[in-house]
Residue frames as a rotation matrix with the C-alpha (Angstrom) as fourth column:
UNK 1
-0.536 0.843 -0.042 15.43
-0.459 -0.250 0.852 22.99
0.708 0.476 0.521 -8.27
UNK 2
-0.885 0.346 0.312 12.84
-0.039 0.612 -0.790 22.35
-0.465 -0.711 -0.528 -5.91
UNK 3
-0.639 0.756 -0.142 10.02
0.110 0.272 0.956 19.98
0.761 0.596 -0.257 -6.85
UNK 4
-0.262 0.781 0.567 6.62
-0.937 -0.065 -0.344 20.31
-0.232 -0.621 0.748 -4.74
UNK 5
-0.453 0.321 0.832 5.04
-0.316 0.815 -0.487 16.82
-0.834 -0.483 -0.267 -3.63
UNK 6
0.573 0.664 0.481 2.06
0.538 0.138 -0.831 16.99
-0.619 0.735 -0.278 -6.56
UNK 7
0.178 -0.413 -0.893 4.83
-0.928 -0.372 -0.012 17.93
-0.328 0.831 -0.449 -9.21
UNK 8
-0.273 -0.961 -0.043 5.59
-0.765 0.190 0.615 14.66
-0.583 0.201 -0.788 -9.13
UNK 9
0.039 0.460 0.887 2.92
0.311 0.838 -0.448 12.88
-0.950 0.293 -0.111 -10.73
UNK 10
0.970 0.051 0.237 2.98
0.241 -0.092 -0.966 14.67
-0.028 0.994 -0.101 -14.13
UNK 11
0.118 -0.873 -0.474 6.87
-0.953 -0.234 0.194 15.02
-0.280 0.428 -0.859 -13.82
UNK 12
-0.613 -0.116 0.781 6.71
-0.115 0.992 0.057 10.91
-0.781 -0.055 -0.622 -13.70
UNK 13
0.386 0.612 0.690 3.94
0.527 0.468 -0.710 10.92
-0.758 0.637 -0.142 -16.60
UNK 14
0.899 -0.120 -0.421 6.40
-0.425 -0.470 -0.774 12.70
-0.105 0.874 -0.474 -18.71
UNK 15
-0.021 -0.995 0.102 9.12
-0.936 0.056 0.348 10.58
-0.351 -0.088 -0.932 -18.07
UNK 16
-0.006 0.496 0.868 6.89
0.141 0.860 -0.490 7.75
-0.990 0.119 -0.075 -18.72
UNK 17
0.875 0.480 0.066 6.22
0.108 -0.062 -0.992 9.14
-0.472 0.875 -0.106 -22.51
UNK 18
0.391 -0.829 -0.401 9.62
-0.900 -0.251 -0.357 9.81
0.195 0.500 -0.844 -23.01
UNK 19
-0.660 -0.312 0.684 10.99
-0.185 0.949 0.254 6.07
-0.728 0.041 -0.684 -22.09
UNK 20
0.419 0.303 0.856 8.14
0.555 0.661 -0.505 4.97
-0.719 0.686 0.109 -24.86
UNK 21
0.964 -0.151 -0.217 9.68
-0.264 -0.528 -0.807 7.43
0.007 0.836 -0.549 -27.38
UNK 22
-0.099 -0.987 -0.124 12.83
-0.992 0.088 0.093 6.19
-0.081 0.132 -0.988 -26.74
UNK 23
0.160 0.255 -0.954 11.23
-0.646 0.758 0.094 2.61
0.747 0.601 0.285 -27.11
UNK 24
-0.950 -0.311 -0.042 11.23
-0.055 0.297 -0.953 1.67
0.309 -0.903 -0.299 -23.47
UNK 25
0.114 0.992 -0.057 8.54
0.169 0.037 0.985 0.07
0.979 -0.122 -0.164 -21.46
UNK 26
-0.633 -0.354 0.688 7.86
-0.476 -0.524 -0.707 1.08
0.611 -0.775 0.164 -18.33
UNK 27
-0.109 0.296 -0.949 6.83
0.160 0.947 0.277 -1.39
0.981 -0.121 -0.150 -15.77
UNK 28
-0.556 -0.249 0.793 6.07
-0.788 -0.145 -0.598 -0.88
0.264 -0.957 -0.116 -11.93
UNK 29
-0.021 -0.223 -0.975 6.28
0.026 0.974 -0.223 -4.35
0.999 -0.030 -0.014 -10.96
UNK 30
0.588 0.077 0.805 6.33
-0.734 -0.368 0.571 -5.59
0.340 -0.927 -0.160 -6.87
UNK 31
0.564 -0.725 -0.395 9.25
0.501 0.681 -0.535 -6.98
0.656 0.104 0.747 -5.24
UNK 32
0.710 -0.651 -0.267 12.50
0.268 -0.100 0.958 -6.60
-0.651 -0.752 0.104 -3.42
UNK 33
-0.469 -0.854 0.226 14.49
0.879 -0.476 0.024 -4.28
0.087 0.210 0.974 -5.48
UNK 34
-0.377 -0.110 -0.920 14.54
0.233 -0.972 0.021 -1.04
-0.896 -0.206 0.392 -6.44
UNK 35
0.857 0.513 -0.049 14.31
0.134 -0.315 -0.939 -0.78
-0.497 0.799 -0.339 -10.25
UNK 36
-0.471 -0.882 0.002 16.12
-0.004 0.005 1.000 -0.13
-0.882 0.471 -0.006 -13.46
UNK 37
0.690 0.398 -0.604 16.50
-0.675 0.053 -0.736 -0.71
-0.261 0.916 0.305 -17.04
UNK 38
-0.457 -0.458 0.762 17.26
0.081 0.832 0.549 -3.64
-0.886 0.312 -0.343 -18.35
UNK 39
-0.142 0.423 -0.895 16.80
-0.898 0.326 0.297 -5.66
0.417 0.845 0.333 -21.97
UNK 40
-0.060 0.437 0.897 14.17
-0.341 0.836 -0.430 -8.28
-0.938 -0.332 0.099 -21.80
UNK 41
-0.242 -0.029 0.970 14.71
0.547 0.821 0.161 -10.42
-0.801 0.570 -0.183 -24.64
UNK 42
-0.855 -0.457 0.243 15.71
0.518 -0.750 0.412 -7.52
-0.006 0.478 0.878 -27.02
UNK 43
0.394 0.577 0.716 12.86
0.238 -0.816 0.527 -5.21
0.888 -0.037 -0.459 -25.74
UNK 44
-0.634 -0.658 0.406 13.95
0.073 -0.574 -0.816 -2.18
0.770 -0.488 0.412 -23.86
UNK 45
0.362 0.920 -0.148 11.98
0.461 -0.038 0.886 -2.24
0.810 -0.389 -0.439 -20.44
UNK 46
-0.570 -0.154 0.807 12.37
-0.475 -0.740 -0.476 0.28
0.671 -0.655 0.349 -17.00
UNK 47
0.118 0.952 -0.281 10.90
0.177 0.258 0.950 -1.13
0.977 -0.162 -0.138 -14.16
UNK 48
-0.527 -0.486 0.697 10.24
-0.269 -0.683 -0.679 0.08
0.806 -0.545 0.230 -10.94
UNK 49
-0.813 0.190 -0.551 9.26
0.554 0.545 -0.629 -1.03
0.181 -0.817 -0.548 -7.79
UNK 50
-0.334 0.545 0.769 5.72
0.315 -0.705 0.636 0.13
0.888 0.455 0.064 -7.47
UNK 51
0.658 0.287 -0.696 5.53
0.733 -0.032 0.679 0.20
0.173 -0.957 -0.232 -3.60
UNK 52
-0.531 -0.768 -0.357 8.20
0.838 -0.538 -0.090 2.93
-0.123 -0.347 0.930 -3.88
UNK 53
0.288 0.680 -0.674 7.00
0.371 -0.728 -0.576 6.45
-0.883 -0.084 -0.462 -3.48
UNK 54
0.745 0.365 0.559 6.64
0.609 -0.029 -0.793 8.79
-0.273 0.930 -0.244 -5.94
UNK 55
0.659 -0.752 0.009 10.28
-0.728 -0.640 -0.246 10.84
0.191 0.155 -0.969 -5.75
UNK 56
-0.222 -0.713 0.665 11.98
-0.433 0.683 0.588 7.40
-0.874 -0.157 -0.460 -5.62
UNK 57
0.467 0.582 0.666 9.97
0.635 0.303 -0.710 6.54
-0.615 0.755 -0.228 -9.08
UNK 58
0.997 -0.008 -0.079 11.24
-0.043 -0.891 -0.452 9.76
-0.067 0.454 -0.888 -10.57
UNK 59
0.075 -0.993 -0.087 14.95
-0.970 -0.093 0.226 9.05
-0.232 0.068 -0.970 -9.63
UNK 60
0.066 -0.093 0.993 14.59
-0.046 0.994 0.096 5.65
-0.997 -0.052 0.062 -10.92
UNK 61
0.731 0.589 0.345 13.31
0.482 -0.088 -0.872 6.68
-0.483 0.804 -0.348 -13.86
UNK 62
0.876 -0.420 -0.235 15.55
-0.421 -0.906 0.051 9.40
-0.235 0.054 -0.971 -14.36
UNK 63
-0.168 -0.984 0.062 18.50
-0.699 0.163 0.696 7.48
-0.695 0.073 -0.715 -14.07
UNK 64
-0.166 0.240 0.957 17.06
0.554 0.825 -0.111 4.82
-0.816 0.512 -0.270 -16.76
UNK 65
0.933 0.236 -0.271 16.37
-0.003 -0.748 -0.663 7.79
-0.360 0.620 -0.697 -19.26
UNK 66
0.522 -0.811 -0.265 19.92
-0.846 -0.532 -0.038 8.67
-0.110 0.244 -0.964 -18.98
UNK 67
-0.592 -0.583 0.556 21.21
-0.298 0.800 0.521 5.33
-0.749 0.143 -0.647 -19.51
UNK 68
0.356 0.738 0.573 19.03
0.619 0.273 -0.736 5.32
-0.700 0.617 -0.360 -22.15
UNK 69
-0.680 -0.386 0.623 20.43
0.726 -0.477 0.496 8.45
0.106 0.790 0.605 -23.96
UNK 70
0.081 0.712 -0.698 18.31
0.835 -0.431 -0.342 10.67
-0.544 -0.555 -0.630 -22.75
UNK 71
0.197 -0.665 -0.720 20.77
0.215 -0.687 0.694 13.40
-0.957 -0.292 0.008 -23.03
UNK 72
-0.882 -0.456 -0.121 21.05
0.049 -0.342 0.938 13.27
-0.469 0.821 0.324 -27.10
UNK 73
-0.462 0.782 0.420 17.26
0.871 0.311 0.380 13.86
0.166 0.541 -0.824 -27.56
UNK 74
-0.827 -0.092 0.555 15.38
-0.162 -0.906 -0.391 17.02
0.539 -0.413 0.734 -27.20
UNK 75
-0.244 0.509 -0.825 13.82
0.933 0.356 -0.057 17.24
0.265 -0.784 -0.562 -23.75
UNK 76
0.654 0.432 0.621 11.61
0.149 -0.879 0.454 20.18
0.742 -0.204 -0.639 -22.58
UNK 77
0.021 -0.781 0.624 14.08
-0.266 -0.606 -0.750 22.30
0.964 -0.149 -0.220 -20.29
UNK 78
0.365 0.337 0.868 12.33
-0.913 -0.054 0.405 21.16
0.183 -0.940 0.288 -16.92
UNK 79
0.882 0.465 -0.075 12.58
-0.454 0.882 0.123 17.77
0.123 -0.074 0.990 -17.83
UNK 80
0.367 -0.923 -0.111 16.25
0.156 0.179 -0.971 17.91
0.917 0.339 0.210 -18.87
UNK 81
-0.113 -0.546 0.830 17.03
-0.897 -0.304 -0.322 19.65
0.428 -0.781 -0.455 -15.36
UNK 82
0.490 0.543 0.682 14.65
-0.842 0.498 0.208 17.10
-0.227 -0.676 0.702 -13.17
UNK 83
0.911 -0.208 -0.356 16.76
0.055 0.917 -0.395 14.33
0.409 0.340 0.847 -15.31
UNK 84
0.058 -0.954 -0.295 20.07
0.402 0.293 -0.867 15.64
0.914 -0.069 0.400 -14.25
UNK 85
-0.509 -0.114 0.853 19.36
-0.846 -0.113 -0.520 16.60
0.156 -0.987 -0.039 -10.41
UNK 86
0.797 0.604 0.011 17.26
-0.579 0.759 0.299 13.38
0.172 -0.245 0.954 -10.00
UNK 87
0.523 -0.673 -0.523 20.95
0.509 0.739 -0.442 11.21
0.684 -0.036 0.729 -11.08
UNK 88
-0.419 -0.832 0.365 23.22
-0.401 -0.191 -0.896 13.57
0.815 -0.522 -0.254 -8.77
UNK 89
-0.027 0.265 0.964 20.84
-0.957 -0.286 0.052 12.49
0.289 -0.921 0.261 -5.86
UNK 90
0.523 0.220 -0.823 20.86
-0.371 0.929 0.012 8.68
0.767 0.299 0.568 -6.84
């Protein structure tokens, strides 16, 4: 699947709404990493380096979805793809 440049802000604000339905916050924090999901004192949180562009946000995300369970919720078909070609490129 190819994504165009300006897909990727409303493919990232739907990945955003789906980490809070799955009870996940989503942080974009600055620093020297990359990102992730982690538990902060038993709240689920995603955070991502916000100096990263916006198709390094998306495969961050992505892979934090799916380590979330992503995969046993229903996800609109795009999203479900963009979730599993985002992790093969990780």
């Amino acid at each position: 699947m190819k994504i165009k440049e300006k897909e990727f802000e409303s493919i990232l604000q739907d990945l955003k709404d789906i980490a809070l339905q799955m009870g996940a916050k989503v942080r974009f924090e600055r620093g020297d990493f990359k990102g992730g999901y982690c538990i902060l004192k038993e709240n689920k949180v995603i955070v991502i380096n916000k100096l990263s562009n916006l198709q390094r946000k998306v495969i961050i995300l992505s892979a934090a979805l799916k380590e979330l369970g992503a995969e046993d919720i229903y996800l609109p078909p795009k999203i479900r793809e963009v979730i599993e070609e985002m992790d093969e490129t990780e």
